[in-house]
C-alpha positions as CSV (number, residue, x, y, z in Angstrom):
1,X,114.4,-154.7,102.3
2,X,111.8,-156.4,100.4
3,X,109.1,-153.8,101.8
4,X,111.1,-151.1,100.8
5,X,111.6,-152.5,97.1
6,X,107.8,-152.7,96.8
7,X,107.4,-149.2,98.2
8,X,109.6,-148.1,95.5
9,X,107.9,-149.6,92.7
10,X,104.2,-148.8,94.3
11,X,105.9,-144.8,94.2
12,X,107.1,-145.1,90.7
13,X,103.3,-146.7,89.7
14,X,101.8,-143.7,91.4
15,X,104.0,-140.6,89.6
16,X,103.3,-142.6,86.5
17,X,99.7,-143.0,86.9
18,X,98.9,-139.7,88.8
19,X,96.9,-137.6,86.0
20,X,97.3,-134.4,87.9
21,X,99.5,-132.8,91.1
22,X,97.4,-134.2,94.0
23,X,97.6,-137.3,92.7
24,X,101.3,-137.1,92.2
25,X,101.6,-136.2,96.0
26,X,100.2,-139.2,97.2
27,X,103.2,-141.1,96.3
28,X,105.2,-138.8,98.2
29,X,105.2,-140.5,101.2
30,X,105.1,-144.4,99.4
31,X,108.4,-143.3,97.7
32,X,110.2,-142.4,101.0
33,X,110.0,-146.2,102.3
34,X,111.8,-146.7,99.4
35,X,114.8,-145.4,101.5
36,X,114.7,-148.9,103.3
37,X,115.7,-150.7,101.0
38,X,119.4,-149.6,101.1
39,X,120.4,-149.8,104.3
40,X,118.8,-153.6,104.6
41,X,120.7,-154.2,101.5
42,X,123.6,-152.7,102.8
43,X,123.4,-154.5,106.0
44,X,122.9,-158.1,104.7
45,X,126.1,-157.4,102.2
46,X,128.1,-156.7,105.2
47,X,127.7,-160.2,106.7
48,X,129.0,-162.2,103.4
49,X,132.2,-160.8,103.7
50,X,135.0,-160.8,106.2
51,X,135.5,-157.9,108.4
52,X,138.8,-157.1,106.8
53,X,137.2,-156.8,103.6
54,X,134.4,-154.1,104.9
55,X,136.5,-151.2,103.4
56,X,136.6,-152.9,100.2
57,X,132.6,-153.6,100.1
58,X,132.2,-150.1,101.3
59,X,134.0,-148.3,98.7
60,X,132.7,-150.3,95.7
61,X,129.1,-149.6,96.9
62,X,129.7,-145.8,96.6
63,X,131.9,-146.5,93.7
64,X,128.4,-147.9,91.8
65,X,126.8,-145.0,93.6
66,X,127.8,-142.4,92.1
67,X,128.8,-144.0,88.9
68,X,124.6,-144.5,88.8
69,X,124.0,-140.9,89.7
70,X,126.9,-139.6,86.9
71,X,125.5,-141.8,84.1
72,X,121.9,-142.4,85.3
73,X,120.5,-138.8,84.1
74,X,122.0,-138.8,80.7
75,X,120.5,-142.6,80.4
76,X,116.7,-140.9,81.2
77,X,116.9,-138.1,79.5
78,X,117.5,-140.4,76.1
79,X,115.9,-142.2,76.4
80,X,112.9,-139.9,77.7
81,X,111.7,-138.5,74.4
82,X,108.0,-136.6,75.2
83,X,107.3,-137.1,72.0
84,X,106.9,-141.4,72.1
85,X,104.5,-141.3,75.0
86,X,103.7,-138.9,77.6
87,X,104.0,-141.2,80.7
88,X,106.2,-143.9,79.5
89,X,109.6,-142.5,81.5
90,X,107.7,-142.2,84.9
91,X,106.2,-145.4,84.2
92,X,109.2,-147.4,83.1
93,X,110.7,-146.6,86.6
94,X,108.8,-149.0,88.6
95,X,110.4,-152.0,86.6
96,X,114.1,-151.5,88.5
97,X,112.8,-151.9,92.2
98,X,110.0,-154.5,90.9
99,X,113.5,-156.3,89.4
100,X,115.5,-155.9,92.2
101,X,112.6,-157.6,94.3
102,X,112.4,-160.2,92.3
103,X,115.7,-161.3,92.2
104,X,116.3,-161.1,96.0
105,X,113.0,-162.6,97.3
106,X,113.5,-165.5,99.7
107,X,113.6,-169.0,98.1
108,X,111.7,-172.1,99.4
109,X,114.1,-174.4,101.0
110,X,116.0,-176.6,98.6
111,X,115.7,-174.3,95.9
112,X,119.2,-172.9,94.7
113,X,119.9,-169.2,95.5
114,X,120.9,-167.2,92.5
């Protein structure tokens, strides 16, 4: 999981960065081990609950799902204005994977998970 929330912010870094197409298509490939990250995720959400509660997990994971992918669009495109910086959306896109990794590192033992 953590590989493939590094992969996603590396991809994000590269559209952002990439000053013209061939550039751009170099983080092609980075951005598609992104697509690791979910089913890792989704794996090591399925062992904290029961197995009569799978349904449940399963449906509130595509319920955020698309919920993200109805509201998510509208979100970019306001706050997406060309005329405040040219790169600044493609850029401000690494920060949720770079989050996301952040939060669900591994902690030293002893230290309090979140």
């Amino acid at each position: 999981m953590m590989a493939g929330l590094l992969a996603g912010a590396l991809g994000m870094a590269i559209y952002g960065l990439a000053p013209r197409g061939p550039v751009f298509w170099i983080g092609l490939p980075v951005m598609a081990l992104w697509g690791l990250a979910g089913p890792a995720s989704q794996g090591l959400m399925t062992r904290l609950v029961s197995p009569s509660e799978q349904g449940r997990l399963q449906g509130a994971g595509a319920s955020l799902t698309s919920l993200s992918g109805l509201l998510g669009p509208g979100v970019f495109a306001a706050t997406s204005s060309p005329i405040a910086c040219r790169r600044c959306p493609a850029r401000r896109g690494c920060w949720p994977p770079v989050v996301a990794f952040l939060v669900t590192r591994p902690r030293p033992p002893g230290v309090p998970q979140a």
